[in-house]
Steps between C-alpha positions, in 0.01 A plus 500: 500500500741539833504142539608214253274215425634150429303149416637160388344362227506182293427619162406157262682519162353190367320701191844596368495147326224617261761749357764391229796317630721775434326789701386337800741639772440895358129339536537427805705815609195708393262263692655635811479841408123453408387306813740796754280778295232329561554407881707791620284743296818711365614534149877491553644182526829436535649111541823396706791355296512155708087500413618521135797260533224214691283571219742479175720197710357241295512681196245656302294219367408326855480794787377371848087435529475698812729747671497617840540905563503757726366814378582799669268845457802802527472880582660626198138346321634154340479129562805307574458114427761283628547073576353447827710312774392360827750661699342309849563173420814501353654704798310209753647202264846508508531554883337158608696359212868602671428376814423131374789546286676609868322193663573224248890607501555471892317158461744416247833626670416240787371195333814433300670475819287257660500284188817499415642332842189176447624491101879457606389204777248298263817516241741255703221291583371418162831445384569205796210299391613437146826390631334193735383349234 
């Protein structure tokens, strides 16, 4: 193998309810290694730590019902499984969020300006009526 094969998956962990309460995340932990043997056709299967830490967040009794992963086929003749994250969008996302940030601040640097010079005028003028009266 000169090259390294890698496929995202969304593995369903919804069967890890049938287990007891108590051993559903190490249920679930071995669901992932049975569905990369099976997929990835290798026996060694080795799991990232944030994987692990997504998996046992919630504790043991109520692990997540699906889990997205990216598992990665290596030269050295294992399977690396680790969280999958969409690096595209997030890079696109916070750019066009900054510039309305940008946009929306020079709008509101000038429009205190022009309203406070109407706010001071309208002032005197509400105050002269009540004293006709």
């Amino acid at each position: 193998m000169s090259q390294e094969l890698e496929r995202v998956y969304t593995i369903p962990l919804g069967k890890v309810l049938i287990s007891q309460s108590q051993h559903r995340a190490v249920r679930a932990i071995n669901m992932i290694k049975e569905f990369a043997q099976h997929h990835m056709k290798v026996e060694i299967i080795k799991i990232d730590e944030e994987l692990a830490h997504q998996i046992w967040a919630r504790g043991v009794r109520s692990p997540p019902r699906k889990i997205k992963v990216r598992m990665s086929k290596t030269d050295e003749g294992y399977v690396l499984v680790s969280p999958y994250f969409d690096d595209v969008e997030s890079s696109v996302a916070p750019q066009k969020e900054t510039k309305k940030i940008d946009d929306k601040v020079d709008a509101a640097e000038e429009a205190p300006a022009k309203e406070e010079a109407p706010a001071k005028e309208e002032a005197p003028a509400k105050e002269e009526a009540p004293a006709k009266d």
